[in-house]
TILUM-247749 format. One record per residue (C-alpha): residue number from 0; x negated, y negated, z negated. Coordinates in steps of 0.25 Angstrom, whole numbers, plus 2048, in hexadecimal, padded with zeros to 3 digits. Layout:
% TILUM-247749
PT	NUM	X	Y	Z
...
//
This chain:
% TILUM-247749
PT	0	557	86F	A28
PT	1	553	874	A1A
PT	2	550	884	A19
PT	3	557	889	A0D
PT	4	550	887	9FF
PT	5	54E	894	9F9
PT	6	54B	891	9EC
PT	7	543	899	9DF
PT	8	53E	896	9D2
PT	9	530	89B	9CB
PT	10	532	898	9BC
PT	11	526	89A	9B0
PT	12	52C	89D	9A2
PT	13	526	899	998
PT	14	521	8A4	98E
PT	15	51E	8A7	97F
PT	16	51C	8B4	977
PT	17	51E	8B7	968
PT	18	511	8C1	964
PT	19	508	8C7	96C
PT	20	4FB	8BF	971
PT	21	505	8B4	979
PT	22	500	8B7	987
PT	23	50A	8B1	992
PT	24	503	8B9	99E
PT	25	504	8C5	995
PT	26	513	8C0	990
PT	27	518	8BD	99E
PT	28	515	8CB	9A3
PT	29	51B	8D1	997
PT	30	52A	8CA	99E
PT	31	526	8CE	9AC
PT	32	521	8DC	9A9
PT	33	52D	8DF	9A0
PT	34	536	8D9	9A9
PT	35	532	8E2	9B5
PT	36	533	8EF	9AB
PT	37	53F	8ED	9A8
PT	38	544	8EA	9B7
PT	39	53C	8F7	9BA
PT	40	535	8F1	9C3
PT	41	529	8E8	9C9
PT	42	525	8E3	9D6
PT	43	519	8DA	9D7
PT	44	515	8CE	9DE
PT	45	50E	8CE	9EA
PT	46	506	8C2	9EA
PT	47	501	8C4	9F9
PT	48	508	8B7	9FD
PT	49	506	8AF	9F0
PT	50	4FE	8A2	9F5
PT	51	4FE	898	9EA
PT	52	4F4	890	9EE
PT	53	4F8	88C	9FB
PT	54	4FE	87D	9FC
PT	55	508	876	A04
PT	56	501	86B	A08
PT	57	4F7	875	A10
PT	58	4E9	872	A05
PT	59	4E8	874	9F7
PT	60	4DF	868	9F1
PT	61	4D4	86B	9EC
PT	62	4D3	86F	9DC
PT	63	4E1	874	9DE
PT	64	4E3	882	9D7
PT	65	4EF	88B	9DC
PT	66	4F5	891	9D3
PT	67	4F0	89F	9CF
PT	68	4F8	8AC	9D5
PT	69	4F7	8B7	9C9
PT	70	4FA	8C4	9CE
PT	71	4F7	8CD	9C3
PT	72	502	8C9	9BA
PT	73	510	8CE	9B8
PT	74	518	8CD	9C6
PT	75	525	8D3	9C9
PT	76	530	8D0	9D5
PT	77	540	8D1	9CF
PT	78	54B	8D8	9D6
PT	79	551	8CA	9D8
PT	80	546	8C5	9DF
PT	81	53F	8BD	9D5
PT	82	531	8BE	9D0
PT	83	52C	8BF	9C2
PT	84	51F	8BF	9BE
PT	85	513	8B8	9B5
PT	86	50E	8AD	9BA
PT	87	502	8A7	9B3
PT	88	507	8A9	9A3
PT	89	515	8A6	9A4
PT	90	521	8B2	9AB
PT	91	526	8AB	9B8
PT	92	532	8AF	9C0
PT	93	533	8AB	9CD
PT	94	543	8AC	9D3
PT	95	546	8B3	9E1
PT	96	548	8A9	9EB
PT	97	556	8A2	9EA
PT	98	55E	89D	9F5
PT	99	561	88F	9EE
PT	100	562	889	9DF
PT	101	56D	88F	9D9
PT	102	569	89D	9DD
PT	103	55B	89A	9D7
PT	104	562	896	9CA
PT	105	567	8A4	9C8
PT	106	55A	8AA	9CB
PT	107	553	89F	9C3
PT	108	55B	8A2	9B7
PT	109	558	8B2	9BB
PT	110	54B	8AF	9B8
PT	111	54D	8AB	9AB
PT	112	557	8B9	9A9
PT	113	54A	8C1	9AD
PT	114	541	8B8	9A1
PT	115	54C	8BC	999
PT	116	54C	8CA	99A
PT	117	53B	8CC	99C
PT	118	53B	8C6	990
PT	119	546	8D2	988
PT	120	53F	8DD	992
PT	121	530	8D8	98C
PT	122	537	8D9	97E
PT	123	53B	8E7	981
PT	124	52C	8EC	98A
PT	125	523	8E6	97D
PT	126	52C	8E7	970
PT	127	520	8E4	969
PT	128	51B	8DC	972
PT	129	51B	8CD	970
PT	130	528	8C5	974
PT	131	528	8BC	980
PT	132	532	8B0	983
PT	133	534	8A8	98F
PT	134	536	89C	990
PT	135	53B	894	99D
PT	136	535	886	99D
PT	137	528	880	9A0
PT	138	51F	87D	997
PT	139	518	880	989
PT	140	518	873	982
PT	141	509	873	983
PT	142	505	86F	991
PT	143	50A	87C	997
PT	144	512	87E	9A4
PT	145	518	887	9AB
PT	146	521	885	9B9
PT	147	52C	888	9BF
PT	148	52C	887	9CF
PT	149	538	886	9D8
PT	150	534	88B	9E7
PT	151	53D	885	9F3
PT	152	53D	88D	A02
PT	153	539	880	A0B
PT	154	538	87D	A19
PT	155	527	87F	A1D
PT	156	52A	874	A26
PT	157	52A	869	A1D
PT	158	520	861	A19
PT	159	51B	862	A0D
PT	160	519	853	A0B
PT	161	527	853	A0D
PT	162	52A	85C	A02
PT	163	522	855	9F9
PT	164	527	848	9FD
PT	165	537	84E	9FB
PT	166	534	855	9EC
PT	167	52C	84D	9E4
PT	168	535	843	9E0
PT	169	540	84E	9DD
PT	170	535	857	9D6
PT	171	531	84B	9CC
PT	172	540	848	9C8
PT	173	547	853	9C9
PT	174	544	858	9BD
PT	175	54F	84E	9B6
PT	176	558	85A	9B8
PT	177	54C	866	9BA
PT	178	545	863	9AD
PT	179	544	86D	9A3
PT	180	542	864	998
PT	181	535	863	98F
PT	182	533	85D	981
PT	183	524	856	980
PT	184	519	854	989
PT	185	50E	85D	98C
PT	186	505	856	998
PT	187	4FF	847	996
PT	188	50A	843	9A1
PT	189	513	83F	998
PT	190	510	836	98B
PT	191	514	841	97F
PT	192	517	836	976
PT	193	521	830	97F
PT	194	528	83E	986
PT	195	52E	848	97C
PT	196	537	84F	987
PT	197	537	850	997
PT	198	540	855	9A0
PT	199	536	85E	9A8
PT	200	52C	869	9A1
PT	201	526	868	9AF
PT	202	524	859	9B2
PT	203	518	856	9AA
PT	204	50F	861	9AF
PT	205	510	85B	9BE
PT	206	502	853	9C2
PT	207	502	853	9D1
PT	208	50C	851	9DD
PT	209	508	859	9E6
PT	210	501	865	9E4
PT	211	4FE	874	9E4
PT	212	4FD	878	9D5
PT	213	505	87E	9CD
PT	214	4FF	87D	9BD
PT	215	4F5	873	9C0
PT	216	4F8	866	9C5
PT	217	505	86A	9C7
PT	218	50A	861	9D2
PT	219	51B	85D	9D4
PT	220	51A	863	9E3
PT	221	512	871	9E4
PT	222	50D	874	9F0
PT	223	50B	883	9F0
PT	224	50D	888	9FE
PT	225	511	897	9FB
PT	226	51E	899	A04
PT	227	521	8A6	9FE
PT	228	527	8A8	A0F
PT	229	525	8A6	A1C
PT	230	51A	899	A1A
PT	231	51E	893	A2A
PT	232	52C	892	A26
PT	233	52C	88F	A17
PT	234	527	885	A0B
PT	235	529	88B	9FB
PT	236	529	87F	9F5
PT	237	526	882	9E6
PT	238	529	879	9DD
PT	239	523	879	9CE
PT	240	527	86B	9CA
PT	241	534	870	9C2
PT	242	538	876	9B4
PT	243	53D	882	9B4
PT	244	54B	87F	9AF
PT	245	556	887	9A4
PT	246	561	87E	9AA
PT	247	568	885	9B6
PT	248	56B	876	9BC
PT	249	55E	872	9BA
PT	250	559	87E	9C2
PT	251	562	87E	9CC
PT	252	55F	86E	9CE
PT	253	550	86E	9CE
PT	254	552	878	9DB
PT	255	55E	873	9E0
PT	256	55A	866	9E2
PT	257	54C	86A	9E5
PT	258	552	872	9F0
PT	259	559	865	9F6
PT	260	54E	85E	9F7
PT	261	546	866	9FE
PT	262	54F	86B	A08
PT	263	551	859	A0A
PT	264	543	85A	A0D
PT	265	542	865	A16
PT	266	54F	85D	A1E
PT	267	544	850	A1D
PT	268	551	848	A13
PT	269	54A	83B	A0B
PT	270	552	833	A01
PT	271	556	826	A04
PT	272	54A	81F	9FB
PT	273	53C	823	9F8
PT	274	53C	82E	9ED
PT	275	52B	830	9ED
PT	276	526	82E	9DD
PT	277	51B	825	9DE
PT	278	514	82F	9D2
PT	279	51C	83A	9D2
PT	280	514	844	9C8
PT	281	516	837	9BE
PT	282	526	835	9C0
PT	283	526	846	9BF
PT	284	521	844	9B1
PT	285	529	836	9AE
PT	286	535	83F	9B2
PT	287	535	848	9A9
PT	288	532	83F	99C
PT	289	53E	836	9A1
PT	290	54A	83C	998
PT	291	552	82F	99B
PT	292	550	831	9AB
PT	293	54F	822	9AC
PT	294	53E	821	9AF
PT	295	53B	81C	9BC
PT	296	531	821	9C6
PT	297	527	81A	9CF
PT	298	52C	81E	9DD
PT	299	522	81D	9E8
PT	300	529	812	9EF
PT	301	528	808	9E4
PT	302	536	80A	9DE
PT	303	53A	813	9D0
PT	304	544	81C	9D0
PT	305	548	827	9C3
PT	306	548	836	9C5
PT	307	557	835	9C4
PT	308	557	82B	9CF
PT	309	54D	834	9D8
PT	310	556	840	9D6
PT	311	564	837	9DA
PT	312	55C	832	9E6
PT	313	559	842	9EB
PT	314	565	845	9E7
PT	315	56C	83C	9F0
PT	316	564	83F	9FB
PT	317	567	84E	9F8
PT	318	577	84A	9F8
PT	319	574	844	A05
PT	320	56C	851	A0B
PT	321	578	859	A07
PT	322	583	852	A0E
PT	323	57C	84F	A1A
PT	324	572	85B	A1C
PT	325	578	865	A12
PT	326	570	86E	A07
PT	327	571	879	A0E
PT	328	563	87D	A0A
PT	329	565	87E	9FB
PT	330	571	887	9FC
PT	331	580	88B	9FE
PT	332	588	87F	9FD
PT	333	58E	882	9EE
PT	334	57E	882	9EA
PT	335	57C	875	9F2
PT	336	589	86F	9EC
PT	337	583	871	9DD
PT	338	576	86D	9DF
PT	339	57C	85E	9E4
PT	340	587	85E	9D8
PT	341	57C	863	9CD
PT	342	571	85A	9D2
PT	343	579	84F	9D2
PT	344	581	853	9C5
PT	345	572	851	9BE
PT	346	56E	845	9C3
PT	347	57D	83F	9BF
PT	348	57A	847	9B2
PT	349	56B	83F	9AF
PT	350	56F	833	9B4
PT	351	57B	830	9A9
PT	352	572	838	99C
PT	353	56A	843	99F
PT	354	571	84A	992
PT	355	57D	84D	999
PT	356	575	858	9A0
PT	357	572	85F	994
PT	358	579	86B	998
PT	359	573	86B	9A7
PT	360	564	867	9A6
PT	361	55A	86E	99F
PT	362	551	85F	99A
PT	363	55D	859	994
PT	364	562	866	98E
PT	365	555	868	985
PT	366	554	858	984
PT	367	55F	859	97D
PT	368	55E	864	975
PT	369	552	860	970
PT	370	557	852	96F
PT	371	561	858	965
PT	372	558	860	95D
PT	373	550	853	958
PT	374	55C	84C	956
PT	375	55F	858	94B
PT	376	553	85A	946
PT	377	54D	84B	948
PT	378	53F	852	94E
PT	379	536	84A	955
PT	380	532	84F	965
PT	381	525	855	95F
PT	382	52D	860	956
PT	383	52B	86E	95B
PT	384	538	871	959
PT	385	53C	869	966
PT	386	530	870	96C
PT	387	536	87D	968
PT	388	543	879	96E
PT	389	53F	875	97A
PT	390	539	882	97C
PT	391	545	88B	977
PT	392	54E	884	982
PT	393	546	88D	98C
PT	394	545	89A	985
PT	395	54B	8A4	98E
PT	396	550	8AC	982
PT	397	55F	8A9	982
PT	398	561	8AB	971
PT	399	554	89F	972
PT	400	556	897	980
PT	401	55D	887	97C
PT	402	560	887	989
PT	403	56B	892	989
PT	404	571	88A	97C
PT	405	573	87D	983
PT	406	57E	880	98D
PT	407	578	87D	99A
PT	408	57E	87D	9A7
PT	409	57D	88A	9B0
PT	410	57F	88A	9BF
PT	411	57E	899	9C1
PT	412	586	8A5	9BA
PT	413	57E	8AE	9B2
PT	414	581	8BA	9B9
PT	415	57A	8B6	9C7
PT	416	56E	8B3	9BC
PT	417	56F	8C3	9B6
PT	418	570	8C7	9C5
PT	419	564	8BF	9CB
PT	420	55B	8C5	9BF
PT	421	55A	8D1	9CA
PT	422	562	8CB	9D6
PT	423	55B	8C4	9E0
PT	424	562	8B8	9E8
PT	425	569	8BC	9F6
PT	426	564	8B0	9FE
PT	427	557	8B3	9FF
PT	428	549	8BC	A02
PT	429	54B	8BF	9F2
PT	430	557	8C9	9F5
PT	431	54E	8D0	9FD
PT	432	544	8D1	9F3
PT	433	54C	8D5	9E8
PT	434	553	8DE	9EF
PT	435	549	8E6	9F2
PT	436	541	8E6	9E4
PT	437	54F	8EC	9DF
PT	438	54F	8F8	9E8
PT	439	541	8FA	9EB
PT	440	537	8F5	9E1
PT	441	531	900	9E1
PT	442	52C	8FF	9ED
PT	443	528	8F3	9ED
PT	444	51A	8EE	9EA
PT	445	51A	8DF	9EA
PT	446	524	8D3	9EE
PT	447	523	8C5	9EE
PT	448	52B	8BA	9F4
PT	449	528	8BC	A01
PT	450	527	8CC	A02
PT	451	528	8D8	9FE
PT	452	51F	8E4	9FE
PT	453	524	8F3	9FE
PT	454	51B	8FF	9FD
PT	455	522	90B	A01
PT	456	51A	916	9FE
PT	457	512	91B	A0B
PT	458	513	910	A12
PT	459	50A	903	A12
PT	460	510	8F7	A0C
PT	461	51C	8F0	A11
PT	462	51D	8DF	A0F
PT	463	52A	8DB	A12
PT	464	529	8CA	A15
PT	465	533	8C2	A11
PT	466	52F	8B4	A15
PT	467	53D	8AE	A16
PT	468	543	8A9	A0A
PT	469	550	8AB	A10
PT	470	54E	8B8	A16
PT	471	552	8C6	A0C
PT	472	560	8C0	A09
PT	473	568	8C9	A03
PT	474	572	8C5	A10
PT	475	565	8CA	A1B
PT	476	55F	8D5	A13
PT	477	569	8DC	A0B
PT	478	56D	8E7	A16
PT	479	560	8E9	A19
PT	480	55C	8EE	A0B
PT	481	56B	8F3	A09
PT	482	569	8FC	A14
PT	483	55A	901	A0F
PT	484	55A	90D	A06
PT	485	54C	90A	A04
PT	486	541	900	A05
PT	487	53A	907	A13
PT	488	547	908	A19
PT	489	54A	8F9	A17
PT	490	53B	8F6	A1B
PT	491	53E	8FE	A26
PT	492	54A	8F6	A2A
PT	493	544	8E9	A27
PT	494	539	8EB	A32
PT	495	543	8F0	A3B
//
């Protein structure tokens, strides 16, 4: 049966600054660093366990280049589980472990909540300072591009052949209701002269299937083997094919539905006909220039199929799974419900005209905003006022943001978002950790996903393991720190 998909995001913002040199490294650790002070508080990353290069399939082939562990830069773990930090010249936070999608959108759109406010406490640390913006999308317009990864709790026991062979398909049409939305081309994937807009900021930028880098040669299916748990027991499976996404539906579905699939792999559930793309890094970047969602793809089999027909045919296998098997490793049953009812909502939605999900999808919202624009200004594609647009609609700043103007559909209240800025969720080792950072961080030195390290003085150091995703839950650990008046009497207790 399918373990439990505890679920996080890892999103890159984008960022600009007004004066000053222009730095992004230098930038990005204004926010972290001002952040932290203001919070009154910083507990670095232990990078004992980071292990990027290791790869799934058991060898990395030769020429590959793992992607680069900076330790030096600006690092700090949140009282809500979540992991903040600069991660090559863009700030990046990571969300605490969430214990299915809906959960995660909260703590996705806390993340956005902490840009927010890093961006007024830099304001107030360097008055003089140059002003920073942040911007949540993925690309610069100039050949740039910067991820967002999802990261799925999966069974170790599954074949990572299998895996491969259950995602692909999804990964590559997917984004019909994950894409961010793009104006131009920035790659020599697609023809500039013919393309003026895709659905994905992501798509093009995919060259390989299979593979384990991240910012070169970036593959649909990463194979980074770096559980972040117990590695006998548990796959991450990390996922850097996706956009990083305004839209709370179009969040919540890119996980949700990811999340479905890959418990039917882990229950061994095939569709009823061959869904293997016969190229499927060609069809990922056909997909995302097809705004009328009537191109056909080469399946492996001979046939053609559409990205919508693809998604109808996993989503009928998935209506399927959850009558006869159940969904129980996505969530509670009200979560389960929404993701079958939304998913099928969009498909029904794209099928008839895209447009009716303007207030839902974050590609056809900017499509046709910048749609409307030329037809009031009658500008051609190449005018940089589109280009300025298309940025504006992912400024974090809420007097700037388009996205806050055009009325889109929210799935969560925005006072479980305030909250998660500095509550970790309940159902999973993230309590744990939170917890503890918000009554002990001073005495603790280091955390990371799967541990924490406490330093109490005279002693040597103490690692505490948490190598079970689904271990630390507000409902196992809560008496043990409620009845700990400090950090050594709850060790203490803990090793009892």
């Amino acid at each position: 049966m399918a373990i439990a998909k505890v679920c996080g995001i890892e999103t890159e913002y984008g960022i600009t600054t007004t004066g000053g040199d222009g730095n992004p490294i230098a930038a990005s650790s204004v926010l972290v660093n001002a952040y932290a002070s203001i919070e009154q508080r910083k507990t670095g990353w232990d990078f004992e366990d980071e292990a990027p290069g290791n790869d799934a399939r058991g060898f990395a082939p030769e020429g590959t280049m793992a992607p680069l562990v900076e330790t030096h830069l600006a690092n700090t773990v949140l009282t809500n589980g979540a992991r903040y930090y600069v991660d090559h010249a863009h700030p990046e936070y990571s969300t605490p472990e969430c214990s299915n999608p809906l959960e995660l959108v909260v703590h996705d759109k806390a993340g956005e909540e902490v840009l927010r406010r890093s961006m007024a406490a830099a304001g107030i640390t360097l008055p003089n300072g140059p002003r920073v913006v942040v911007y949540k999308n993925n690309s610069d317009g100039k050949g740039n591009t910067y991820g967002c990864h999802e990261n799925y709790l999966m069974d170790r026991s599954v074949p990572f052949g299998d895996i491969v062979v259950g995602v692909v398909p999804h990964f590559v049409t997917r984004q019909i209701f994950t894409g961010a939305g793009k104006l131009g081309v920035e790659t020599q994937a697609l023809d500039s002269d013919q393309v003026h807009f895709q659905i994905s900021q992501r798509a093009e930028f995919f060259e390989e299937v299979v593979g384990l880098e991240t910012t070169l040669k970036r593959p649909i299916v990463n194979t980074r083997d770096e559980p972040h748990a117990d590695p006998k027991r548990f796959r991450r499976l990390h996922v850097i094919v996706g956009d990083a996404n305004l839209s709370e539906l179009a969040t919540f579905l890119k996980v949700a539905t990811t999340a479905v699939v890959l418990a039917m792999v882990e229950d061994q559930v095939t569709p009823a006909r061959c869904l293997a793309l016969a190229d499927p890094v060609r069809a990922m970047h056909r997909v995302s220039a097809d705004l009328g969602l009537n191109t056909t793809l080469d399946m492996a089999d001979g046939s053609k199929a559409t990205a919508l027909e693809v998604q109808w045919e996993i989503f009928s296998m998935a209506s399927k799974y959850a009558l006869e098997e159940g969904l129980h490793a996505i969530g509670d049953p009200e979560v389960c419900a929404l993701v079958m009812d939304r998913w099928e909502f969009v498909l029904r939605g794209l099928e008839s005209d895209p447009l009716s999900l303007v207030n839902h999808l974050d590609w056809v919202a900017k499509l046709r905003m910048i749609e409307a624009y030329r037809d009031r200004h009658g500008c051609s594609w190449s005018d940089g006022r589109l280009s300025a647009l298309d940025l504006q609609y992912h400024d974090l700043r809420p007097e700037r943001s388009l996205y806050a103007r055009v009325g889109m559909e929210t799935l969560v209240d925005q006072s479980a978002i305030s909250a998660a800025v500095s509550e970790p969720p309940p159902g999973t080792r993230a309590w744990f950790r939170g917890k503890c950072l918000a009554r002990w961080s001073d005495t603790i030195t280091t955390a990371n996903w799967d541990s924490l390290v406490f330093d109490l003085g005279d002693d040597p150091l103490r690692r505490v393991p948490m190598m079970d995703p689904l271990k630390g839950t507000a409902e196992l650990a809560s008496e043990l720190l409620d009845g700990s008046t400090n950090p050594a009497e709850m060790l203490k207790r803990l090793s009892s």
